[in-house]
SEMARPA-88948 format. One record per residue (C-alpha): residue number from 1; residue in one letter; chain; x, y, z. Coordinates in Angstrom, 3 decimals. Last residue first. Layout:
N
<pt NUM; 'A'; 'A'; <X; Y; Z>>
...
This chain:
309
<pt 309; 'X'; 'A'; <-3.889; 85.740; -67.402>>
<pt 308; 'X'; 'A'; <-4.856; 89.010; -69.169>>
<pt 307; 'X'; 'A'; <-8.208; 88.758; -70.773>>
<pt 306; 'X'; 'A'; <-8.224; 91.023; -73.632>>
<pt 305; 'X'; 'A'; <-9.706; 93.878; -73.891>>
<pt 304; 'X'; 'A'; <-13.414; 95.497; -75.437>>
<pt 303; 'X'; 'A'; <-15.233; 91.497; -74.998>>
<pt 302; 'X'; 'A'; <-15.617; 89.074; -77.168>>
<pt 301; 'X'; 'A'; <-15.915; 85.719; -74.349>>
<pt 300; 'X'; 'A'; <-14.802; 86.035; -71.101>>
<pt 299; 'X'; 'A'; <-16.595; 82.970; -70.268>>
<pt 298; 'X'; 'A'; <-14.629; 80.727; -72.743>>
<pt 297; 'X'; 'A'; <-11.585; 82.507; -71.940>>
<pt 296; 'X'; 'A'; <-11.800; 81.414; -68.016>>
<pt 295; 'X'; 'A'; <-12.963; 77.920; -68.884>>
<pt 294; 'X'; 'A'; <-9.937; 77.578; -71.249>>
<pt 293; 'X'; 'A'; <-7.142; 79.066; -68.720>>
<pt 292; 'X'; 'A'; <-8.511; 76.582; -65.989>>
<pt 291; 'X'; 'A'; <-8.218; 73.591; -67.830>>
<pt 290; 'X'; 'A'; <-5.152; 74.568; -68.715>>
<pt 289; 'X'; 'A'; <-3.391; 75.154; -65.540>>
<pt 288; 'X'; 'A'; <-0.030; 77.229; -65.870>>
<pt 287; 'X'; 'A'; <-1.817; 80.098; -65.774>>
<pt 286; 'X'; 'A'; <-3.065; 79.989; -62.542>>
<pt 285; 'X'; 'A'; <-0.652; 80.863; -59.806>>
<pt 284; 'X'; 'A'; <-0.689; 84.374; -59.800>>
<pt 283; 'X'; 'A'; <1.409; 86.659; -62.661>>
<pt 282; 'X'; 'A'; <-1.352; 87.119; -64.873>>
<pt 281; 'X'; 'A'; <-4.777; 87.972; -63.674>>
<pt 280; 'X'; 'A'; <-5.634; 90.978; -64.925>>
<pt 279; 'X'; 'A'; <-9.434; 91.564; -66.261>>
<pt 278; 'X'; 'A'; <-11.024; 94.192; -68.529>>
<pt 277; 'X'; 'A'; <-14.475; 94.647; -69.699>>
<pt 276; 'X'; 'A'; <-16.212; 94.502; -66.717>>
<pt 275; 'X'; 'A'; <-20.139; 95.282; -67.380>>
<pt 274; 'X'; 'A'; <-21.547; 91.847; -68.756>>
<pt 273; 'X'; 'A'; <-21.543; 90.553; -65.673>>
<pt 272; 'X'; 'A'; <-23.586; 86.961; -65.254>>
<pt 271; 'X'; 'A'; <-21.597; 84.518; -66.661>>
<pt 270; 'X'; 'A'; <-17.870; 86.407; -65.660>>
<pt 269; 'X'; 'A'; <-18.423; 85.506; -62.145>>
<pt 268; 'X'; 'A'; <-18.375; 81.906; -62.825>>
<pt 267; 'X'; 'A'; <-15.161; 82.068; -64.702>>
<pt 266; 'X'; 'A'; <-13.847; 84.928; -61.566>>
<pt 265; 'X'; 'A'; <-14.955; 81.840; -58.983>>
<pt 264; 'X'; 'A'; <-12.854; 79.822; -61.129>>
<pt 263; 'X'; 'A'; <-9.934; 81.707; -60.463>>
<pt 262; 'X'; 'A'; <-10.182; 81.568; -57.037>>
<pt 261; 'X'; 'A'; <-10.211; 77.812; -57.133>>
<pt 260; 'X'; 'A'; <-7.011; 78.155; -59.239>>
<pt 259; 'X'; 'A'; <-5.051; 80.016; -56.483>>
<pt 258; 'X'; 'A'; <-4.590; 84.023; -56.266>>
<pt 257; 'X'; 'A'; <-0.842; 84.883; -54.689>>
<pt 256; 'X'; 'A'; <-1.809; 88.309; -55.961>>
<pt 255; 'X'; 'A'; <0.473; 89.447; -59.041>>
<pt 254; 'X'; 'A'; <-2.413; 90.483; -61.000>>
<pt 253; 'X'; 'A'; <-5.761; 91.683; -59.512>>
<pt 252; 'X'; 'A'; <-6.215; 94.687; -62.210>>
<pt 251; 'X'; 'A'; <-9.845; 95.285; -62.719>>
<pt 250; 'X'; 'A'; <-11.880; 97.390; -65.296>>
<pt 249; 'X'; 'A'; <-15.315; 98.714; -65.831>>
<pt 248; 'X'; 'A'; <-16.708; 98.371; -62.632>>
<pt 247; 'X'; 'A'; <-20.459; 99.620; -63.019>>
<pt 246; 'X'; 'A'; <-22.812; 96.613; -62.447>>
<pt 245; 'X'; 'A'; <-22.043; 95.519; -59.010>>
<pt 244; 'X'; 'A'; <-23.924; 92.421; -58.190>>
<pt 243; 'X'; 'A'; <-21.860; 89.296; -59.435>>
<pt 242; 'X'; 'A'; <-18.711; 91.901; -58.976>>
<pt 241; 'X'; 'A'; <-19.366; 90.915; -55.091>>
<pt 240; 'X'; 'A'; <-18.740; 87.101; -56.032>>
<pt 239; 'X'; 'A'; <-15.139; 88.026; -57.786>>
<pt 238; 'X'; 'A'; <-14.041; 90.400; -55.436>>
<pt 237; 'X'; 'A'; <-14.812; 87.519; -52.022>>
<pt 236; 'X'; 'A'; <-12.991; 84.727; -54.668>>
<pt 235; 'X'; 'A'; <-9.811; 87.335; -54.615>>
<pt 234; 'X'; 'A'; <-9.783; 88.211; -50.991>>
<pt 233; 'X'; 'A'; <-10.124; 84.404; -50.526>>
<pt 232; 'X'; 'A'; <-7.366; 83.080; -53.192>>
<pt 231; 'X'; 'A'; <-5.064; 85.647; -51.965>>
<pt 230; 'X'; 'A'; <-5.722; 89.244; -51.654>>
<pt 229; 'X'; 'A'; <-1.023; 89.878; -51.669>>
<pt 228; 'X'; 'A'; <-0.936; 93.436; -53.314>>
<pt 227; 'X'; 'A'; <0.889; 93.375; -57.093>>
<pt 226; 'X'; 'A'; <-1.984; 94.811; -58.324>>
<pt 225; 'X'; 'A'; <-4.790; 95.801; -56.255>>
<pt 224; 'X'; 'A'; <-6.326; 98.312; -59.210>>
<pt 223; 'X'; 'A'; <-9.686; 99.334; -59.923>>
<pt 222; 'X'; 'A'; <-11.615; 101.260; -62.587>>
<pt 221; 'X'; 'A'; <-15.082; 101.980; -63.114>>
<pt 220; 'X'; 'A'; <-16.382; 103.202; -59.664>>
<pt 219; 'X'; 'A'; <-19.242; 104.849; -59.334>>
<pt 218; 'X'; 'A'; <-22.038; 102.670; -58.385>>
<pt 217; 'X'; 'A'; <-20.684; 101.333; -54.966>>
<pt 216; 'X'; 'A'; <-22.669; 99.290; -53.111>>
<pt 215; 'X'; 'A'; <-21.593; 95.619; -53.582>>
<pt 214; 'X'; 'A'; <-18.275; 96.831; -54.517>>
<pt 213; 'X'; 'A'; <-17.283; 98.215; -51.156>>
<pt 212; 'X'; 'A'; <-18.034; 94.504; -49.490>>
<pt 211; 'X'; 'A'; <-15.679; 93.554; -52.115>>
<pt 210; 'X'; 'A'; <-13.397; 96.227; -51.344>>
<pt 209; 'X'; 'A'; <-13.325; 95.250; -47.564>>
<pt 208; 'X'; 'A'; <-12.308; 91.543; -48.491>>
<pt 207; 'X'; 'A'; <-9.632; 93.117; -50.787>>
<pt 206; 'X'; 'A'; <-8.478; 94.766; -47.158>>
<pt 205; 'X'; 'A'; <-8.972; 91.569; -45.479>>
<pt 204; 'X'; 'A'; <-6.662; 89.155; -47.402>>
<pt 203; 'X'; 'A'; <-3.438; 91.732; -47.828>>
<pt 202; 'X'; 'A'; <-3.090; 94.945; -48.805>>
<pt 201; 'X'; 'A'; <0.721; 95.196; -48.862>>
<pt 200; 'X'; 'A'; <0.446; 98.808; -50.791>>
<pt 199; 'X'; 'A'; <1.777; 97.641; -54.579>>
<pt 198; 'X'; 'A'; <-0.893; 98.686; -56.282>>
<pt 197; 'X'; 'A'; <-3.760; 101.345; -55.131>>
<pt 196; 'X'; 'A'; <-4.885; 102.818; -57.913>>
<pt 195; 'X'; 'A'; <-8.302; 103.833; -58.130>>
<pt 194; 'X'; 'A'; <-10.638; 105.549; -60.769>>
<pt 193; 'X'; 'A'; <-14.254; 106.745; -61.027>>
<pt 192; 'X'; 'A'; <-14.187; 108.412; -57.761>>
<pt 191; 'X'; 'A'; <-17.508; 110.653; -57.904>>
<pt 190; 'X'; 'A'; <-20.170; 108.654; -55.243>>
<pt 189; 'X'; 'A'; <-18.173; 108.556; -52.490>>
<pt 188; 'X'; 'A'; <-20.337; 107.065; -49.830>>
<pt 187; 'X'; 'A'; <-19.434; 103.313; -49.507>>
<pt 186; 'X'; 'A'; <-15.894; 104.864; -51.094>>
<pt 185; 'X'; 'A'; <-14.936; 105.710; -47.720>>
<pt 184; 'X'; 'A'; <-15.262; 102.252; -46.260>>
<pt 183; 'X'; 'A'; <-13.063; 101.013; -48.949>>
<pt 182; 'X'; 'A'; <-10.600; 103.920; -48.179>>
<pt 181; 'X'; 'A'; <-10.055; 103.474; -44.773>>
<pt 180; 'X'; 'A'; <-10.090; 99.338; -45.170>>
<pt 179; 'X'; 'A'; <-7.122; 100.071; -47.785>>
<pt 178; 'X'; 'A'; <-5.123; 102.268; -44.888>>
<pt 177; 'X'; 'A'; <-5.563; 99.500; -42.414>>
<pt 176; 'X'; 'A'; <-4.913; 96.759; -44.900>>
<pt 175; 'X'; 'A'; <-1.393; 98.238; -45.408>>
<pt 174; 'X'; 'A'; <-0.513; 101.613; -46.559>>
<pt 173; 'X'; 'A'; <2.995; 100.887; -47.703>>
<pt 172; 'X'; 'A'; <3.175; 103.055; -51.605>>
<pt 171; 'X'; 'A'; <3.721; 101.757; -54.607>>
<pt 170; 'X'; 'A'; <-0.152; 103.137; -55.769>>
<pt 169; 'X'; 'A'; <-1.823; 105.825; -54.551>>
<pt 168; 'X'; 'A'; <-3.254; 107.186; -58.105>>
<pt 167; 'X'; 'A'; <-6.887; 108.887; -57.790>>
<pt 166; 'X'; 'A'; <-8.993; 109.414; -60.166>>
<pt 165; 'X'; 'A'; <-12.441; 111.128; -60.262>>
<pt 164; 'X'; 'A'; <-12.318; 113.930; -57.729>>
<pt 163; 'X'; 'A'; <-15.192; 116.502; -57.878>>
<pt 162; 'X'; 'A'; <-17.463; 115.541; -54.524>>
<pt 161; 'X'; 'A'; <-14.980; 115.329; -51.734>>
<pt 160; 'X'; 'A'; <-17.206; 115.142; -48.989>>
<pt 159; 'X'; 'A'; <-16.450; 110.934; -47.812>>
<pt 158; 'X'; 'A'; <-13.442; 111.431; -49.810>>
<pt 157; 'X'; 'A'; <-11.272; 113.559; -47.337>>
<pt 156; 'X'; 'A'; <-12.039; 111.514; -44.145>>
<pt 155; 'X'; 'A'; <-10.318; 108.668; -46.905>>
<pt 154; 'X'; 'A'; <-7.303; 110.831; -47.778>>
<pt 153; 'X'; 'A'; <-6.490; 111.172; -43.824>>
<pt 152; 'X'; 'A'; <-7.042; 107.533; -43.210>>
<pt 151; 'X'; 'A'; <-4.437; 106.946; -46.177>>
<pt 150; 'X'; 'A'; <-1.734; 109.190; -44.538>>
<pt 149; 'X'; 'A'; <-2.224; 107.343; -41.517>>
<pt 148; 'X'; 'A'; <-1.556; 103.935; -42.909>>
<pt 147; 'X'; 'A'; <1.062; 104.453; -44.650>>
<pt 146; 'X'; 'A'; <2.169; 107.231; -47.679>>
<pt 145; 'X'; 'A'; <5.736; 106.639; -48.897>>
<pt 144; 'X'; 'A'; <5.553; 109.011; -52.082>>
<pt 143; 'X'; 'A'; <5.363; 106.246; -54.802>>
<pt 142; 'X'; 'A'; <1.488; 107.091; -55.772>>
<pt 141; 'X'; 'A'; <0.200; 110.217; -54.540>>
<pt 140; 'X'; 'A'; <-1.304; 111.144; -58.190>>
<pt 139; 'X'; 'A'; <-4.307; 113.664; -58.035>>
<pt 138; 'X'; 'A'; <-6.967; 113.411; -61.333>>
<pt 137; 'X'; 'A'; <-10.360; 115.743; -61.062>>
<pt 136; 'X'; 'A'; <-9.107; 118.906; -58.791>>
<pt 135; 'X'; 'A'; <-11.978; 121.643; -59.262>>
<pt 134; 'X'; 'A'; <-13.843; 121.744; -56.267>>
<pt 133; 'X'; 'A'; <-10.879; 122.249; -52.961>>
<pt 132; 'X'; 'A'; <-12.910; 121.848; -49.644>>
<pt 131; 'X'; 'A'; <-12.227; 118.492; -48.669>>
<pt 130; 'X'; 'A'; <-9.222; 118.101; -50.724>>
<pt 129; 'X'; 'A'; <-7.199; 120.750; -49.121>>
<pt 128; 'X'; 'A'; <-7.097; 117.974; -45.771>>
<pt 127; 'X'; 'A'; <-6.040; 115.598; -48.180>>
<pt 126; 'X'; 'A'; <-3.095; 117.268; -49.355>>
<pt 125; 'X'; 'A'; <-1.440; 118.004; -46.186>>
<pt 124; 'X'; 'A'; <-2.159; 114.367; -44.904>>
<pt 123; 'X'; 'A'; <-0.324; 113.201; -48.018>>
<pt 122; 'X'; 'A'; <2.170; 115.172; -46.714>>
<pt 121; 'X'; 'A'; <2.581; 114.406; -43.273>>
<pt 120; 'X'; 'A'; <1.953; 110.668; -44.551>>
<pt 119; 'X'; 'A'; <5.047; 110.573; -46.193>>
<pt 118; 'X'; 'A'; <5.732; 113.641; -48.889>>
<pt 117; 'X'; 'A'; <9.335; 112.125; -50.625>>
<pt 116; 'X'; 'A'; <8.414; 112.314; -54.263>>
<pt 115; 'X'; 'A'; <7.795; 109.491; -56.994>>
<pt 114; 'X'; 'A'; <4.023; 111.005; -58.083>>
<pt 113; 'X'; 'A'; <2.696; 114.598; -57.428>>
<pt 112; 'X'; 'A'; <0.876; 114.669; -60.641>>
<pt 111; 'X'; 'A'; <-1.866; 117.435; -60.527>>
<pt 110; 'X'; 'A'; <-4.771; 117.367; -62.884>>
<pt 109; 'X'; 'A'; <-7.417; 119.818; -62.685>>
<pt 108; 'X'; 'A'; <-6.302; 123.057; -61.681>>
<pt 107; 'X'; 'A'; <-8.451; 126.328; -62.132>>
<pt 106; 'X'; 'A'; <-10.080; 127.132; -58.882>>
<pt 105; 'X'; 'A'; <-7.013; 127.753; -56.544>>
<pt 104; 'X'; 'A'; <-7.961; 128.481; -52.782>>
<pt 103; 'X'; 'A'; <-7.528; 125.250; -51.117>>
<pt 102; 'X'; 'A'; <-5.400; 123.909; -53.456>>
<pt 101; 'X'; 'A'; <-2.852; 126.410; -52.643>>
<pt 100; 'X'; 'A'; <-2.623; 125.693; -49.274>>
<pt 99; 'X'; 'A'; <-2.266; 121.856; -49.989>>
<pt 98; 'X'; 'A'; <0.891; 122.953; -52.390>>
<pt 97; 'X'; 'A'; <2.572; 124.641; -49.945>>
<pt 96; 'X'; 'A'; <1.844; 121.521; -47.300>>
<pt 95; 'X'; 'A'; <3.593; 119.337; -50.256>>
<pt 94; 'X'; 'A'; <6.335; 121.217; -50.349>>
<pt 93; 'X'; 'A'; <7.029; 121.032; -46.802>>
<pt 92; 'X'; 'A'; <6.490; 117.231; -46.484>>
<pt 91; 'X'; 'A'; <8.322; 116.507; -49.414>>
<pt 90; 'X'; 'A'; <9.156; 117.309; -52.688>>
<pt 89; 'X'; 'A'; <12.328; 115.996; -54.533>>
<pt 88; 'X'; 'A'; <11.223; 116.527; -57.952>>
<pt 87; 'X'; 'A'; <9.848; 112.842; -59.614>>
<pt 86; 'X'; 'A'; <6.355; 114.209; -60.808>>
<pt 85; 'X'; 'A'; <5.741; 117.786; -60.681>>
<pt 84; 'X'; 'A'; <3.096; 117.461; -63.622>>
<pt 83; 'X'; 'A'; <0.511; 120.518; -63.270>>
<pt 82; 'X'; 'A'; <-2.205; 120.410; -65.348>>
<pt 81; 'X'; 'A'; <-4.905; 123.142; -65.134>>
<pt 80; 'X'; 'A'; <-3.055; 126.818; -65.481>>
<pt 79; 'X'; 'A'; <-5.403; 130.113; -65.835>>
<pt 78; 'X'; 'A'; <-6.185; 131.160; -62.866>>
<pt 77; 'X'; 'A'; <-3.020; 132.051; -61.245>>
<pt 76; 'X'; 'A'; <-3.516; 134.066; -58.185>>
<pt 75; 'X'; 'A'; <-2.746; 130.948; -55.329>>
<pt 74; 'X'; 'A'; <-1.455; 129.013; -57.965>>
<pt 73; 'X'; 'A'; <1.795; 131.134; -58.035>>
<pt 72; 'X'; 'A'; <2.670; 130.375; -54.319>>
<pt 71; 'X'; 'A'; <2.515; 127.128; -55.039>>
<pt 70; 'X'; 'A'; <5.350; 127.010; -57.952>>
<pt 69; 'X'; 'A'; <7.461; 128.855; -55.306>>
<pt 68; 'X'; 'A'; <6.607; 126.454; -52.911>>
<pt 67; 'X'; 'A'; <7.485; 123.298; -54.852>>
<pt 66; 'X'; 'A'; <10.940; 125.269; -55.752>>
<pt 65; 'X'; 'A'; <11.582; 125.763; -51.963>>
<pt 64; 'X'; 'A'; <10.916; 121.283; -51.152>>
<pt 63; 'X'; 'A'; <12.577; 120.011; -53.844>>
<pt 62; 'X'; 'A'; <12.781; 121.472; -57.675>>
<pt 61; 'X'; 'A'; <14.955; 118.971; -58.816>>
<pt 60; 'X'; 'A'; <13.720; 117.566; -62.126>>
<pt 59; 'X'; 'A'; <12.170; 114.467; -63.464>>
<pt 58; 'X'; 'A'; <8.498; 115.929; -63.637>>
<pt 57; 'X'; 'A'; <7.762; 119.707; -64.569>>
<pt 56; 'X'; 'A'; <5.281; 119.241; -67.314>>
<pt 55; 'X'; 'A'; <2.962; 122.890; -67.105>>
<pt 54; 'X'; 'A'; <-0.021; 122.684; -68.587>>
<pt 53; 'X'; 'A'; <-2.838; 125.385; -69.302>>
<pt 52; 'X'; 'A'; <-0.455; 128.363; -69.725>>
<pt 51; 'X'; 'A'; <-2.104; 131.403; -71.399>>
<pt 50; 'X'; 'A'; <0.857; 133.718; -70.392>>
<pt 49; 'X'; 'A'; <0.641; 137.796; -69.671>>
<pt 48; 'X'; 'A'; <-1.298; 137.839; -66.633>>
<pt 47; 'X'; 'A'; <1.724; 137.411; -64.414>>
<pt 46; 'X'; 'A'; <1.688; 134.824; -61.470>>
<pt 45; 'X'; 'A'; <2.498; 131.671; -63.716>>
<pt 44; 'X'; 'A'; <6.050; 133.791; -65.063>>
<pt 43; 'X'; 'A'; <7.173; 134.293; -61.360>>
<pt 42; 'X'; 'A'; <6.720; 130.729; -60.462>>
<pt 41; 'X'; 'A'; <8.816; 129.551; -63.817>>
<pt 40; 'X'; 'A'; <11.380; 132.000; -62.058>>
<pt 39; 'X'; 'A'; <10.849; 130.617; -58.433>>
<pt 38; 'X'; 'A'; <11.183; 126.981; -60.392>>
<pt 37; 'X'; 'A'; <14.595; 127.688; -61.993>>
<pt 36; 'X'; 'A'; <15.875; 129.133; -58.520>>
<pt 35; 'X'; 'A'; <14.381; 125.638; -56.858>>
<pt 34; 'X'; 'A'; <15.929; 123.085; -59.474>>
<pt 33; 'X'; 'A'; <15.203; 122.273; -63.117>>
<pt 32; 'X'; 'A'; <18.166; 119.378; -64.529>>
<pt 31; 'X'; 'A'; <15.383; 119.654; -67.639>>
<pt 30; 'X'; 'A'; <14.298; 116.314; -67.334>>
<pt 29; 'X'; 'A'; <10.850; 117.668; -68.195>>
<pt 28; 'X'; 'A'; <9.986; 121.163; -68.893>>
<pt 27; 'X'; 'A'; <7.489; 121.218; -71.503>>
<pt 26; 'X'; 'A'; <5.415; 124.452; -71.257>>
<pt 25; 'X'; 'A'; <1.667; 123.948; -72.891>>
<pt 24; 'X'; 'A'; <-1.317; 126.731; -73.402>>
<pt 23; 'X'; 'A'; <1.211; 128.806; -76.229>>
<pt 22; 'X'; 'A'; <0.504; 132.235; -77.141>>
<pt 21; 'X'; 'A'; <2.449; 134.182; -74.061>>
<pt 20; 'X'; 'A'; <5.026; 130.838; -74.470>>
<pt 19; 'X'; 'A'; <6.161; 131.578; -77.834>>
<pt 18; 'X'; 'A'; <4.851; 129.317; -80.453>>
<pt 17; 'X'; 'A'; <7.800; 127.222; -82.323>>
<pt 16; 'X'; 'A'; <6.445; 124.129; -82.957>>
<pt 15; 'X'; 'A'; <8.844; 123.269; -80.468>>
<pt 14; 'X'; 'A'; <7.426; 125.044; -77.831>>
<pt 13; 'X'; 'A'; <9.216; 128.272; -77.467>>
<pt 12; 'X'; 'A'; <10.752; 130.173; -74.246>>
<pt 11; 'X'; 'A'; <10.757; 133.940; -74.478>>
<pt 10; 'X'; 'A'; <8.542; 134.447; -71.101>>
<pt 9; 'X'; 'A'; <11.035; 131.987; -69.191>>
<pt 8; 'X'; 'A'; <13.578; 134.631; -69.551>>
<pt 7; 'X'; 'A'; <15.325; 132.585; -66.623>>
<pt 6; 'X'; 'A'; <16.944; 135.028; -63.890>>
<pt 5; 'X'; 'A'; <19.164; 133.050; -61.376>>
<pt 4; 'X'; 'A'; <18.060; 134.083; -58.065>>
<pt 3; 'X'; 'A'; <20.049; 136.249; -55.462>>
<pt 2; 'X'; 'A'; <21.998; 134.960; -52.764>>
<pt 1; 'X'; 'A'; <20.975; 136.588; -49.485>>
């Protein structure tokens, strides 16, 4: 067996110059970091000897062995609570090493698993360690070719998750039948403050399920269908729900194939909330029509962000 390539990972310094056993933050990215790099960053995370809080291990090339290494350290770790493996060539294996680890780790909060290769095996993975893990706040899935199946597995897993508050699935190809999963889940979810789901070919009745969602929900602050094709009816359905939902905070709907009469259900909308305080529109076909443009700013009125159209 080939042996590993020792990093004295314990003598690294920040560059402020703290050595790592003082230090609660390891910077690692882009660092050409593949799997023997990662079983020795693993090695370090096991010992009691480091205060580590957040590890950023994104743009590197752990892949599938270094993803388990880093794992296999969370299971008696207990002191790390960001970990950033963003862009590292995990997939379905790494991902189940990670979903084992959740399941018994009761220190990490944020964990970035963004532009990997996990499909809907690992996505799956994850979601199953979701319904019993209580500490994980932030997960991001998004870019990691996740479908429908993948989706349905993260919904069953927010219907008793009762500690996650944002959740990034966005760029993936989950379809209406993944979206209508997680709309229906978030009819009893009452902890998700944030979703991303851009860029997932939701189409005309999975916005019409989130508006249904948004009549109910009270949690929610953030949402975002950019870049998804709701059309002029998903939108106008959005728009009239957010006439009774008081707690959305902020809404991303650009780059949706949304016509002016949609628009003008959002002016109408916008006379009666006072809660949303940021709106995306840009990039749908209603811009270019003045008319439209001035009623929509004259209803937005002074509020935290700018209207985006």
């Amino acid at each position: 067996m080939q042996s590993r390539k020792k990093m004295p990972l314990l003598n690294l310094v920040e560059d402020n110059g703290v050595p790592l056993s003082v230090n609660t933050t390891l910077n690692l990215e882009n660092k050409g970091i593949k799997a023997n790099e990662a079983w020795n960053i693993a090695d370090t995370l096991s010992m009691d000897t480091t205060n580590l809080r957040n590890l950023e291990l994104c743009n590197n090339e752990v892949g599938d062995i270094g993803a388990w290494a880093i794992a296999d350290a969370l299971h008696v770790d207990t002191t790390l609570e960001t970990l950033n493996l963003g862009s590292n060539f995990v997939g379905p294996r790494g991902a189940l090493a990670i979903a084992d680890a959740l399941r018994v780790n009761t220190t990490l909060k944020r964990l970035n698993l963004g532009s990997n290769y996990m499909g809907d095996d690992g996505a799956s993975a994850i979601a199953d360690a979701l319904r019993v893990n209580t500490t994980l706040k932030t997960l991001n899935l998004a870019c990691n070719d996740v479908e429908a199946k993948g989706a349905l597995a993260i919904a069953d897993a927010l219907r008793v998750n009762t500690t996650l508050k944002a959740l990034n699935l966005g760029s993936n190809c989950m379809g209406d039948d993944g979206a209508l999963a997680i709309a229906d889940a978030l009819r009893v979810n009452t902890t998700l403050e944030t979703l991303n789901l851009g860029s997932n070919n939701i189409k005309v009745d999975g916005a019409l399920a989130f508006a249904e969602t948004l009549r109910v929900n009270t949690t929610l602050k953030t949402l975002d269908l950019h870049y998804n094709n709701a059309g002029t009816n998903g939108a106008r359905a959005i728009a009239e729900a957010l006439c009774q939902n008081k707690t959305l905070r902020e809404l991303y709907l650009y780059g949706n194939n949304v016509r002016t009469e949609g628009a003008m259900v959002f002016a109408s909308m916008l006379r009666v909330n006072s809660t949303l305080q940021k709106l995306s529109l840009w990039d749908n076909f209603i811009g270019h029509v003045g008319e439209v443009k001035k009623v929509l700013f004259e209803s937005w009125g002074n509020r935290e962000k700018p209207l985006d159209i």
